[in-house]
PDB file of the backbone (N, CA, C, O) and the ligand in Angstrom, with CONECT records:
HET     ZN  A 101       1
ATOM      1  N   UNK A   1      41.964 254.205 -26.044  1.00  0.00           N
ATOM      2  CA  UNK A   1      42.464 254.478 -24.695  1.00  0.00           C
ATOM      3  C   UNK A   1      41.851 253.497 -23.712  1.00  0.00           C
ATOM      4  O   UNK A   1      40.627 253.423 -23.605  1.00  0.00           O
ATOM      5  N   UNK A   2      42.739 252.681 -22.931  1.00  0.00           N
ATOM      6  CA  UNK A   2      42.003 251.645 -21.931  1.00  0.00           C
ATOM      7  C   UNK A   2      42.231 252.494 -20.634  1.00  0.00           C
ATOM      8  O   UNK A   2      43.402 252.518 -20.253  1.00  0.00           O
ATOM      9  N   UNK A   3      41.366 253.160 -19.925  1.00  0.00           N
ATOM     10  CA  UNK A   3      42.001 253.473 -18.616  1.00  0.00           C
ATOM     11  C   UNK A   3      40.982 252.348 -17.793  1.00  0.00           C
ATOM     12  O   UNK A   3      39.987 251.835 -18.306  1.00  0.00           O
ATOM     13  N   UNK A   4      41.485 252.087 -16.367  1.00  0.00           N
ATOM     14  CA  UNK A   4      40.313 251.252 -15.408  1.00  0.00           C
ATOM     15  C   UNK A   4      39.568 252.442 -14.867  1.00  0.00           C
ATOM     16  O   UNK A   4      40.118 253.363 -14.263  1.00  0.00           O
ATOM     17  N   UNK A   5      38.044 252.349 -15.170  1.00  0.00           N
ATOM     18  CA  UNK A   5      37.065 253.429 -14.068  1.00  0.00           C
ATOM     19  C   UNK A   5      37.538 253.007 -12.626  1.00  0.00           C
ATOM     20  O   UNK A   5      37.890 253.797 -11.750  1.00  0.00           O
ATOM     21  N   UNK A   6      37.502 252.012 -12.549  1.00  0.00           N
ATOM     22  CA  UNK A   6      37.598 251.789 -10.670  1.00  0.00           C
ATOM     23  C   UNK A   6      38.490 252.708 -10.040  1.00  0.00           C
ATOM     24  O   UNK A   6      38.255 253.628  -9.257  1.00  0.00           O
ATOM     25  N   UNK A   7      39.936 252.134 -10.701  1.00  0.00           N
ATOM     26  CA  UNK A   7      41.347 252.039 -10.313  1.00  0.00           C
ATOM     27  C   UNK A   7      41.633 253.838 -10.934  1.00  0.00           C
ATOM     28  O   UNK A   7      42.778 254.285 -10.992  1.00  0.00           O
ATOM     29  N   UNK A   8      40.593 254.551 -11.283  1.00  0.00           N
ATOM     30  CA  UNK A   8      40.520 255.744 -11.887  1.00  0.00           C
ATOM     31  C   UNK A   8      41.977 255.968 -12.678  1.00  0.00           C
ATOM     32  O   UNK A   8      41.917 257.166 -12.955  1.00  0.00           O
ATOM     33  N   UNK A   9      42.970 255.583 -13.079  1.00  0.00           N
ATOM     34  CA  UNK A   9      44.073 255.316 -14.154  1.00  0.00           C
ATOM     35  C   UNK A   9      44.392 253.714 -14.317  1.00  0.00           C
ATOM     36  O   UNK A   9      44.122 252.624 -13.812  1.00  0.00           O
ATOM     37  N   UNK A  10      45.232 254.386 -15.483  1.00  0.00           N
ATOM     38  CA  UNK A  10      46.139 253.201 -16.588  1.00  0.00           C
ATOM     39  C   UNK A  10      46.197 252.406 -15.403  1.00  0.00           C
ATOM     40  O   UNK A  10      47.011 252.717 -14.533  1.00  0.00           O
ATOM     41  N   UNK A  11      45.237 251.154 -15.211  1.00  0.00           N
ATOM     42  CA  UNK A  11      45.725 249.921 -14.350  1.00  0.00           C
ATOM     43  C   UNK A  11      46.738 248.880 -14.988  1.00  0.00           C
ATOM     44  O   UNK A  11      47.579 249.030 -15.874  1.00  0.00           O
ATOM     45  N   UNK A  12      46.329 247.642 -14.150  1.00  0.00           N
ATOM     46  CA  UNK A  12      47.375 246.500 -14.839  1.00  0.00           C
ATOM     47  C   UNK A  12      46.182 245.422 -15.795  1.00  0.00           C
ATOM     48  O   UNK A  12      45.583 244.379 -15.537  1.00  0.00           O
ATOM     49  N   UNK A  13      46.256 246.268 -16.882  1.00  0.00           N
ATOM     50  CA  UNK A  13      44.593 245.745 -18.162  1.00  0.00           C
ATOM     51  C   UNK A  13      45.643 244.781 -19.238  1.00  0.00           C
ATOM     52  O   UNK A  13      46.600 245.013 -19.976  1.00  0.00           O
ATOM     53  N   UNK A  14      44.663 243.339 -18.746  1.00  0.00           N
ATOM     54  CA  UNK A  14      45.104 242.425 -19.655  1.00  0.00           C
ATOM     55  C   UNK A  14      43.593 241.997 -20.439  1.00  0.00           C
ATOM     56  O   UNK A  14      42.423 241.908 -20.067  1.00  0.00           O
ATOM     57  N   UNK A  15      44.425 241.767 -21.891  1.00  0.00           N
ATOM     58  CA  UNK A  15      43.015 241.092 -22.698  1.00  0.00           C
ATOM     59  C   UNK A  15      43.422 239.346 -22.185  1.00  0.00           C
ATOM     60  O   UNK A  15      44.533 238.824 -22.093  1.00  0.00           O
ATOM     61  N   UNK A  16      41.905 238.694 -21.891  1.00  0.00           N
ATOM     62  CA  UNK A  16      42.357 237.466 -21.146  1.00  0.00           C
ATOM     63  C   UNK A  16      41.229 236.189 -21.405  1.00  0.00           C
ATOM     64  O   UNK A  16      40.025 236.441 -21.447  1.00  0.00           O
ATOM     65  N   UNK A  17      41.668 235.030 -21.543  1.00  0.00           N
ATOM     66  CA  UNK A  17      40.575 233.996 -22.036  1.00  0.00           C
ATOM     67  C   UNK A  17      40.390 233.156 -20.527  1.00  0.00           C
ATOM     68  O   UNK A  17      41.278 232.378 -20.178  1.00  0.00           O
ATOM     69  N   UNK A  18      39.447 233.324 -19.861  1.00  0.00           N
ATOM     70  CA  UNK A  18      39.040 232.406 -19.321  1.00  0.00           C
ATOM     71  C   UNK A  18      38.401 231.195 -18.979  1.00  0.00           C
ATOM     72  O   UNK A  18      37.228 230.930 -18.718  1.00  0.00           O
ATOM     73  N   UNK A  19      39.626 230.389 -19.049  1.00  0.00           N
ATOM     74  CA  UNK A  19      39.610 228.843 -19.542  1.00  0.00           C
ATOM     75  C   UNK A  19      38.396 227.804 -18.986  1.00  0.00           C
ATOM     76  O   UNK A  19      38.037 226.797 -19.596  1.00  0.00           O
ATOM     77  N   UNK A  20      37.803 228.300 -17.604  1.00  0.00           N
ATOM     78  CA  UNK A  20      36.906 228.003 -16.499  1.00  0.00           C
ATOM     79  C   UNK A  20      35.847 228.443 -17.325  1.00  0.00           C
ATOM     80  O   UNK A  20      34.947 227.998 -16.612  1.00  0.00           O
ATOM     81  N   UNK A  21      35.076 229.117 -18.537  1.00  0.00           N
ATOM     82  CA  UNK A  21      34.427 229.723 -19.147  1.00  0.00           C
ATOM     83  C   UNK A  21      34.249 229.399 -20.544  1.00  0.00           C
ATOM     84  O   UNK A  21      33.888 230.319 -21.279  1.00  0.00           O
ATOM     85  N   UNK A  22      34.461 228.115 -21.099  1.00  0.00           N
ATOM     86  CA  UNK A  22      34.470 227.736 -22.032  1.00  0.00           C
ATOM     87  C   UNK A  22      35.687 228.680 -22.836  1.00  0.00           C
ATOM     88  O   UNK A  22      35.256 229.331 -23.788  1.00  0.00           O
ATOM     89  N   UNK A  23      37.096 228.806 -22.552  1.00  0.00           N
ATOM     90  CA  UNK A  23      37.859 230.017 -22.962  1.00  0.00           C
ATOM     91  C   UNK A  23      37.107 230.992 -23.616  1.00  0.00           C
ATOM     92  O   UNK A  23      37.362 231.137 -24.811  1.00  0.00           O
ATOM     93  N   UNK A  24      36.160 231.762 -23.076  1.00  0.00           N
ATOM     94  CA  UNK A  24      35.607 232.666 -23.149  1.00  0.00           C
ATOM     95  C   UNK A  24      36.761 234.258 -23.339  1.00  0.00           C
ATOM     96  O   UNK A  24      37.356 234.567 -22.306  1.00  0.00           O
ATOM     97  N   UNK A  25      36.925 234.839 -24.152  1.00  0.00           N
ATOM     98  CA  UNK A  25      37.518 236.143 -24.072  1.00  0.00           C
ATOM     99  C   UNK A  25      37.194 237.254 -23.221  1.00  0.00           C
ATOM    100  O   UNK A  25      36.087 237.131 -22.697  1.00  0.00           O
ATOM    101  N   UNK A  26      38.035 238.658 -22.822  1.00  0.00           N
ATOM    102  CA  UNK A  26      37.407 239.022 -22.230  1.00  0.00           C
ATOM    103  C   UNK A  26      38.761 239.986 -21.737  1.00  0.00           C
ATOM    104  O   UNK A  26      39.907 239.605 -21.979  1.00  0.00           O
ATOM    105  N   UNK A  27      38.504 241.160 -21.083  1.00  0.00           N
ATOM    106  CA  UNK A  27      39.739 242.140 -21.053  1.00  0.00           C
ATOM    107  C   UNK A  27      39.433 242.591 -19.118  1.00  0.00           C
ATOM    108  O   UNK A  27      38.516 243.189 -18.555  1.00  0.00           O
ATOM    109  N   UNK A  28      40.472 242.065 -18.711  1.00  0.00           N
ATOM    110  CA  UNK A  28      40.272 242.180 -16.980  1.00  0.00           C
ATOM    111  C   UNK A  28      41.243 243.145 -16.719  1.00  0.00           C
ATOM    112  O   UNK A  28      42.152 243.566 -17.434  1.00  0.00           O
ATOM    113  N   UNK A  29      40.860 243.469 -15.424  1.00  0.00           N
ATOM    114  CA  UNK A  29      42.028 244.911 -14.840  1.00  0.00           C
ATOM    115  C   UNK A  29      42.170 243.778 -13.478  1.00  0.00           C
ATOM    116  O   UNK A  29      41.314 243.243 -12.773  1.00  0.00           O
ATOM    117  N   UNK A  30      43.923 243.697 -13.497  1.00  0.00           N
ATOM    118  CA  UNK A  30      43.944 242.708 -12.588  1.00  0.00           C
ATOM    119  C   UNK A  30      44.605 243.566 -10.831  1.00  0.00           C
ATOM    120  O   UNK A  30      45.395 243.136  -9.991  1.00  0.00           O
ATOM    121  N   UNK A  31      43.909 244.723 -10.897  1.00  0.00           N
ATOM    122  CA  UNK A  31      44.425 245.455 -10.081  1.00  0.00           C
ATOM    123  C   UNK A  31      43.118 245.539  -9.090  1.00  0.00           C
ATOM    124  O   UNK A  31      43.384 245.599  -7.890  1.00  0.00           O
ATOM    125  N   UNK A  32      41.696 245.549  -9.478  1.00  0.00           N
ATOM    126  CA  UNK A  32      40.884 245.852  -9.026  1.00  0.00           C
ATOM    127  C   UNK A  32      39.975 244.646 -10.063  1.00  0.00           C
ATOM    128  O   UNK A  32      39.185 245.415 -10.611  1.00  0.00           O
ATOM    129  N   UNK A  33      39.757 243.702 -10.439  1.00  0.00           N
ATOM    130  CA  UNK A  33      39.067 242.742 -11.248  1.00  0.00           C
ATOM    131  C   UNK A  33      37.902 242.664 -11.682  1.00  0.00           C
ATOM    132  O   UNK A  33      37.170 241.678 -11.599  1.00  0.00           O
ATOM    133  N   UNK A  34      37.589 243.978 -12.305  1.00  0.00           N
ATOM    134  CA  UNK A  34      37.202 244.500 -13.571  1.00  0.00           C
ATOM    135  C   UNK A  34      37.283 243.509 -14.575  1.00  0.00           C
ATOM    136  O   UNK A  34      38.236 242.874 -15.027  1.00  0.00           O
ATOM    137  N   UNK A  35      36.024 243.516 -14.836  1.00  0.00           N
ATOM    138  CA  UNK A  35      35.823 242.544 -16.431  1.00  0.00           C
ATOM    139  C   UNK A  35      35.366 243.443 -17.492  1.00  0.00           C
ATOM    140  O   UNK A  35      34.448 244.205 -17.188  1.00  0.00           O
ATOM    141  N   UNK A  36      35.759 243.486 -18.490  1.00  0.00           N
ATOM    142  CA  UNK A  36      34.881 244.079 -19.790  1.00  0.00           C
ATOM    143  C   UNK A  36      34.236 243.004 -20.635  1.00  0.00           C
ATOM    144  O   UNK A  36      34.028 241.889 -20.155  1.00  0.00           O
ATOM    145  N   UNK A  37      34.018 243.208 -21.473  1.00  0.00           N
ATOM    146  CA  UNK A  37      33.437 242.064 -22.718  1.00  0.00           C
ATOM    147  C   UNK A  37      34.360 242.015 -23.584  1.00  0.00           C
ATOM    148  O   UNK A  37      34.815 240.992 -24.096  1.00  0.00           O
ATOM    149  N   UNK A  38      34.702 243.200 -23.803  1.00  0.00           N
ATOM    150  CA  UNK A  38      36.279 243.212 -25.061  1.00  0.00           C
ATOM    151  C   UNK A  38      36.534 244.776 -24.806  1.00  0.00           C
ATOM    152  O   UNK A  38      35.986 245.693 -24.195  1.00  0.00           O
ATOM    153  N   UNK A  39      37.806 244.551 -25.706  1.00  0.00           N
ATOM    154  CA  UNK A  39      38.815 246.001 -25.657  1.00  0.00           C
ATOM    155  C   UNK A  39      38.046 246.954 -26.160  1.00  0.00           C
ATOM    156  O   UNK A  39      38.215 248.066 -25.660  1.00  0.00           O
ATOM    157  N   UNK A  40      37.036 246.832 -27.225  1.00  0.00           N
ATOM    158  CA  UNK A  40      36.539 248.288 -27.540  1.00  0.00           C
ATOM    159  C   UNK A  40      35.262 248.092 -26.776  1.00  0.00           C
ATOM    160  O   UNK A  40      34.340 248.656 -27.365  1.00  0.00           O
ATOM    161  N   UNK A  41      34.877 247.485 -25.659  1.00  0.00           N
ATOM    162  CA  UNK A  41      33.921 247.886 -25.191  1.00  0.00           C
ATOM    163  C   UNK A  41      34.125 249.414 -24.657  1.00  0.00           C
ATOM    164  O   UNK A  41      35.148 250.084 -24.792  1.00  0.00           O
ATOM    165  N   UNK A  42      32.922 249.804 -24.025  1.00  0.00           N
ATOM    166  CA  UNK A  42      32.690 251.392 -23.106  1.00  0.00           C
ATOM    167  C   UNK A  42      33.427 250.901 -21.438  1.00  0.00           C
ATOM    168  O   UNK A  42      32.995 250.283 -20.465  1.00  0.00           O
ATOM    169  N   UNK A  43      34.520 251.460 -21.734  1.00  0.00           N
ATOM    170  CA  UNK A  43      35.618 251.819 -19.718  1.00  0.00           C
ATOM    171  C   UNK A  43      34.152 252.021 -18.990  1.00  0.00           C
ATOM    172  O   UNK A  43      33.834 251.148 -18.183  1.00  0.00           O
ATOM    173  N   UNK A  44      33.333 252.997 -19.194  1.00  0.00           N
ATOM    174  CA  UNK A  44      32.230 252.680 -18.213  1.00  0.00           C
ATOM    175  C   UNK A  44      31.309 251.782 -17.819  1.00  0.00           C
ATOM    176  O   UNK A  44      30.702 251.617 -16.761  1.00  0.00           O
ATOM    177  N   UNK A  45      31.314 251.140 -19.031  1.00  0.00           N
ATOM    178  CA  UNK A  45      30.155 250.169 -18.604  1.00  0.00           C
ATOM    179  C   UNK A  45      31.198 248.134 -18.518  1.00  0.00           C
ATOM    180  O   UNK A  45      31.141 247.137 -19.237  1.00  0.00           O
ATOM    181  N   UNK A  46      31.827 248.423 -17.490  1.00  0.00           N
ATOM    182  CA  UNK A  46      32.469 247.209 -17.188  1.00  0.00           C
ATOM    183  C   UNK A  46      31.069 245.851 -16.954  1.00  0.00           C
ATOM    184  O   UNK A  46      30.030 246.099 -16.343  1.00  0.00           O
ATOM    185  N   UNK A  47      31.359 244.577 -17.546  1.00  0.00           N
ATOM    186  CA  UNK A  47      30.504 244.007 -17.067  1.00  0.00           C
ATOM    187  C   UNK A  47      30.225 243.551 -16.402  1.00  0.00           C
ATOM    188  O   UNK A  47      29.115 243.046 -16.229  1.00  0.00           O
ATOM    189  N   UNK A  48      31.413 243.541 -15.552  1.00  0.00           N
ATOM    190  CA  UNK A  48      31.203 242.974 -14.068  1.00  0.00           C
ATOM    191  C   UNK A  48      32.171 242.619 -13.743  1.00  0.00           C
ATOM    192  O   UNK A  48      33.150 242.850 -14.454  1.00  0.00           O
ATOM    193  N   UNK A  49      32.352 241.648 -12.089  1.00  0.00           N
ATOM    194  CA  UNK A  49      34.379 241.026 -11.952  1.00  0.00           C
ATOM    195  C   UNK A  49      34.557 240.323 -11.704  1.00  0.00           C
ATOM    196  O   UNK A  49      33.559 239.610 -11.593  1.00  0.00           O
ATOM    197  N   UNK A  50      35.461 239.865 -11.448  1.00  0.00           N
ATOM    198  CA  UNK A  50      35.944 238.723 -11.841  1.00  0.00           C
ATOM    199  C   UNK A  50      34.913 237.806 -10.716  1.00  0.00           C
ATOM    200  O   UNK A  50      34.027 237.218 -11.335  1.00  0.00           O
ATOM    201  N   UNK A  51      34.883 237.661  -9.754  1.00  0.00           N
ATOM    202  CA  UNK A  51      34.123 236.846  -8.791  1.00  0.00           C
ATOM    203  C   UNK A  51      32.419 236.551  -9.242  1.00  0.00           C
ATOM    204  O   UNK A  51      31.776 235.506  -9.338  1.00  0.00           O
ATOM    205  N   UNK A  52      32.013 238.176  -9.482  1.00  0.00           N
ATOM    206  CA  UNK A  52      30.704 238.043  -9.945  1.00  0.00           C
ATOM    207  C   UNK A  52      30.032 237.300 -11.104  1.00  0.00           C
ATOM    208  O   UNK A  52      28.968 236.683 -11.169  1.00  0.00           O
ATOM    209  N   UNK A  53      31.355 237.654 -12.331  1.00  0.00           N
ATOM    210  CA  UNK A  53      31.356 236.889 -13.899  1.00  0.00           C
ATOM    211  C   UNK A  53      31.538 235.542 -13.156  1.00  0.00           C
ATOM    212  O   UNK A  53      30.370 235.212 -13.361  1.00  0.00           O
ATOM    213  N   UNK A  54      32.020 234.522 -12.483  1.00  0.00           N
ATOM    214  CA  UNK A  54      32.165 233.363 -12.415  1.00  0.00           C
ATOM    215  C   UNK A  54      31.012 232.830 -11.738  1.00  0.00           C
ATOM    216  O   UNK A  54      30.469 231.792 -12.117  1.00  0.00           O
ATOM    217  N   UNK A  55      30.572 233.585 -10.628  1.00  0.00           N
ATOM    218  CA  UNK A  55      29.298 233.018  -9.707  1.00  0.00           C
ATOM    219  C   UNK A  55      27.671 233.423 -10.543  1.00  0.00           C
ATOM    220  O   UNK A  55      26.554 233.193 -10.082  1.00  0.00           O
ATOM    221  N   UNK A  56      27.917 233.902 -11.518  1.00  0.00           N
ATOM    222  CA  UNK A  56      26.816 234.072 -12.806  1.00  0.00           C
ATOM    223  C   UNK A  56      26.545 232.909 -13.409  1.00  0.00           C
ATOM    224  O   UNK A  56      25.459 232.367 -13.613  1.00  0.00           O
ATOM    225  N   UNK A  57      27.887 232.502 -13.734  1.00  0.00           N
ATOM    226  CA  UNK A  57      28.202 231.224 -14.380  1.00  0.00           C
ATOM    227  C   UNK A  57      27.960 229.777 -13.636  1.00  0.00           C
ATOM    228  O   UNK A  57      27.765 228.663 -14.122  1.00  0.00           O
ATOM    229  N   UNK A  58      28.045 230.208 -12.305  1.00  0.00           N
ATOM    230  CA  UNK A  58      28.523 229.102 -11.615  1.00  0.00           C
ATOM    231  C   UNK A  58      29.565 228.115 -11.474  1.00  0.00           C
ATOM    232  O   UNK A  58      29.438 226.955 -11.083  1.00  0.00           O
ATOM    233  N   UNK A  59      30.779 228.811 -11.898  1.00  0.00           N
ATOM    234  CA  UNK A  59      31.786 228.561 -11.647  1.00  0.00           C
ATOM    235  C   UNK A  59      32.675 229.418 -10.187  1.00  0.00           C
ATOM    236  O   UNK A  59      32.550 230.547  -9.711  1.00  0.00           O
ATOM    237  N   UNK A  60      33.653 228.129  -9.799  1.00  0.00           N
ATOM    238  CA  UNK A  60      34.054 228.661  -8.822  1.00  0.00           C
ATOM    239  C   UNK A  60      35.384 229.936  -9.206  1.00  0.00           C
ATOM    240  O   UNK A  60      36.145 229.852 -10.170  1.00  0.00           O
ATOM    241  N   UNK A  61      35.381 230.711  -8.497  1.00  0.00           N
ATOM    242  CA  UNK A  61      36.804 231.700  -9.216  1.00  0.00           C
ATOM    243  C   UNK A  61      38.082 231.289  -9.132  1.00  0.00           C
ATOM    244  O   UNK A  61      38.335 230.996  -7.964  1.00  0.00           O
ATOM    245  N   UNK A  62      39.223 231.101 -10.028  1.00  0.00           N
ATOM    246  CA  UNK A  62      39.505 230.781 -10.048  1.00  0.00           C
ATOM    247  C   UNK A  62      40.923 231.591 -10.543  1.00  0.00           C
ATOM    248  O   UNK A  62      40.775 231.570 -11.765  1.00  0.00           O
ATOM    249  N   UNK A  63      41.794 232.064 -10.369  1.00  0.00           N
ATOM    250  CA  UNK A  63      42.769 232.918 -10.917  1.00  0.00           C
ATOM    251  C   UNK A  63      43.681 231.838 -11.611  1.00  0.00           C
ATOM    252  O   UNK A  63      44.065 232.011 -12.767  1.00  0.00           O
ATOM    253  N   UNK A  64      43.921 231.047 -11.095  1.00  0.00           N
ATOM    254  CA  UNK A  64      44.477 230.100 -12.206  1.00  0.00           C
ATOM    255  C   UNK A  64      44.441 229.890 -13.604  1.00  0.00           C
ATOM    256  O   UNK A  64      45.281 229.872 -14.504  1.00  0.00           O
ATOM    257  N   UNK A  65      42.879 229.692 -13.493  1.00  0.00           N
ATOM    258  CA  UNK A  65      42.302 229.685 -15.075  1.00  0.00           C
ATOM    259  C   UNK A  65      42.270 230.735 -15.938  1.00  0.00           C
ATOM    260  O   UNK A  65      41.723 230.656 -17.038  1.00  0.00           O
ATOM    261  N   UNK A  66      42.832 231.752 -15.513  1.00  0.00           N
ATOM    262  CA  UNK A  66      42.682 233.519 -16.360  1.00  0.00           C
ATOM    263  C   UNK A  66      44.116 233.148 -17.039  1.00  0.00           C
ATOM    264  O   UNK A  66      45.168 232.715 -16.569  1.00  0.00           O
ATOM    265  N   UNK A  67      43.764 233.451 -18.135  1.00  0.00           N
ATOM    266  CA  UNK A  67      45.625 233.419 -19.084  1.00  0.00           C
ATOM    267  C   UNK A  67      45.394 234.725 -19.347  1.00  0.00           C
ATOM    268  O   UNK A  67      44.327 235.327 -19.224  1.00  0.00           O
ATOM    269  N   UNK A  68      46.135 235.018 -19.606  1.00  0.00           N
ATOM    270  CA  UNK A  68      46.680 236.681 -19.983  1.00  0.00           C
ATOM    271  C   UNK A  68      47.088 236.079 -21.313  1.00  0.00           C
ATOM    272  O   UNK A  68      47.830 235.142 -21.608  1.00  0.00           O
ATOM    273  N   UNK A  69      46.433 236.842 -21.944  1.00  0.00           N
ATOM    274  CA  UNK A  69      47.016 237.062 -23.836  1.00  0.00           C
ATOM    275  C   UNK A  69      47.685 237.866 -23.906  1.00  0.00           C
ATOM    276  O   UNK A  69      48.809 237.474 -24.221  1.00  0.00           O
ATOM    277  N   UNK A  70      47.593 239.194 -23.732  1.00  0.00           N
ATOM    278  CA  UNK A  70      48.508 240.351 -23.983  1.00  0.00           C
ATOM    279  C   UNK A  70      48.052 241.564 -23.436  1.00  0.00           C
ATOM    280  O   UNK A  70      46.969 242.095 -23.682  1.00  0.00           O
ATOM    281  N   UNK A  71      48.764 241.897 -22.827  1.00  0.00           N
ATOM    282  CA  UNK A  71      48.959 243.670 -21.928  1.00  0.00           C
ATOM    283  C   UNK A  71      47.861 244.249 -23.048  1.00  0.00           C
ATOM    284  O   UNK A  71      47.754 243.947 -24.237  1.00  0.00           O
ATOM    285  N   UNK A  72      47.082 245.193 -22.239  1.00  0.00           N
ATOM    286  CA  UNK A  72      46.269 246.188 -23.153  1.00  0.00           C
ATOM    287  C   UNK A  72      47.070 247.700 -22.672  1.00  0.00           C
ATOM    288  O   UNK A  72      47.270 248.101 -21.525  1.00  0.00           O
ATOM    289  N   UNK A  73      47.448 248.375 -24.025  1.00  0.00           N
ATOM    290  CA  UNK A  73      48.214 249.237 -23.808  1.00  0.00           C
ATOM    291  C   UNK A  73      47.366 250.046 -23.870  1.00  0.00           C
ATOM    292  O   UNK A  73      46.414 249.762 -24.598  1.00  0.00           O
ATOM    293  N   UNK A  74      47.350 251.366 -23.153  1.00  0.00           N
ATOM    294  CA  UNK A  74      46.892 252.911 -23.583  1.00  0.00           C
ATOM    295  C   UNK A  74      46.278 253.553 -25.218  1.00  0.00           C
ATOM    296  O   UNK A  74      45.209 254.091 -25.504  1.00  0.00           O
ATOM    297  N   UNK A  75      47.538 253.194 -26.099  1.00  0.00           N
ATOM    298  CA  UNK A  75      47.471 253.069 -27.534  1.00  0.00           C
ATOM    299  C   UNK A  75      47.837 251.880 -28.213  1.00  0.00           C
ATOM    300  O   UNK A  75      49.010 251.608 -28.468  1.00  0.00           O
ATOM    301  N   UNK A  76      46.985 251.248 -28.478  1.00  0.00           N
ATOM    302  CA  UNK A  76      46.775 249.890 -29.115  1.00  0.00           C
ATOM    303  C   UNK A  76      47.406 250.123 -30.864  1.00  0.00           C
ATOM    304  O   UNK A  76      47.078 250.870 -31.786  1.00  0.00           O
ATOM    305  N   UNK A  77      48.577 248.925 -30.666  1.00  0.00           N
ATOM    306  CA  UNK A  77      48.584 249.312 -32.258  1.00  0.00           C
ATOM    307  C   UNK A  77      48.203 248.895 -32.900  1.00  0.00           C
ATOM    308  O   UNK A  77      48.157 247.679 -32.714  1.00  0.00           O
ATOM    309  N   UNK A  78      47.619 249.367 -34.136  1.00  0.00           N
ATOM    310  CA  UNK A  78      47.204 249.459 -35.616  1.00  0.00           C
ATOM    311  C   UNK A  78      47.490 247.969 -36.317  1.00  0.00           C
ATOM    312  O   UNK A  78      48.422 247.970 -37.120  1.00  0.00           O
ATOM    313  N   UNK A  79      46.724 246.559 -36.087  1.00  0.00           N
ATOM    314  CA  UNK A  79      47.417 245.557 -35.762  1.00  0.00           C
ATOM    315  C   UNK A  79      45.785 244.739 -36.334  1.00  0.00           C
ATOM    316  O   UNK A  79      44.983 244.774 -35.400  1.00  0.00           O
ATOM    317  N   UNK A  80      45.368 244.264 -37.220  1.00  0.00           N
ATOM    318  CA  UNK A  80      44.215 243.800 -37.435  1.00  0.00           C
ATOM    319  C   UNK A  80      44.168 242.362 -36.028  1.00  0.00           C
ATOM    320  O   UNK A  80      45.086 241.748 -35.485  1.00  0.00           O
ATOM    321  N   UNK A  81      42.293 242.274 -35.823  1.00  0.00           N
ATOM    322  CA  UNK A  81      42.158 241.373 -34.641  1.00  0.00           C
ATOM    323  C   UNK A  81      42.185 239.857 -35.396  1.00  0.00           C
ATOM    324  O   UNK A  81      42.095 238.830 -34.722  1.00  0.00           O
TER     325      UNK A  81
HETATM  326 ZN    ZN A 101      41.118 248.536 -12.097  1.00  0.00          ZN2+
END
């Protein structure tokens, strides 16, 4: 189950490589920009967002550079990674 804590429901959750990040992986809620580490991470423990993950890095933010791989659905199917 992906819900966003912020956005307290089913946001708009993409799994996403950010290219500005050495294409680093990584599952964002692009409603409220929520970062996780990956899809089965813990909904509570987000690692941070999108602005903060880049100025960690020292990169500037950049929405450009976020690709969207694929919609994270509610029920993920049964689909080896
Ligand atoms: Zn959200």
């Amino acid at each position: 189950m992906r819900m966003c804590p912020c956005c307290k429901e089913y946001g708009d959750v993409w799994e996403v490589v950010f290219k500005n990040l050495d294409d680093r992986r990584g599952v964002m809620c692009f409603e409220c920009d929520t970062v996780w580490e990956s899809v089965s991470a813990d909904t509570n423990r987000a690692f941070s967002d999108y602005e903060t993950l880049m100025k960690e890095h020292g990169v500037a933010p950049d929405w450009k550079l976020i690709t969207q791989v694929q919609r994270v659905f509610p029920t993920p199917p049964e689909t080896s990674l």
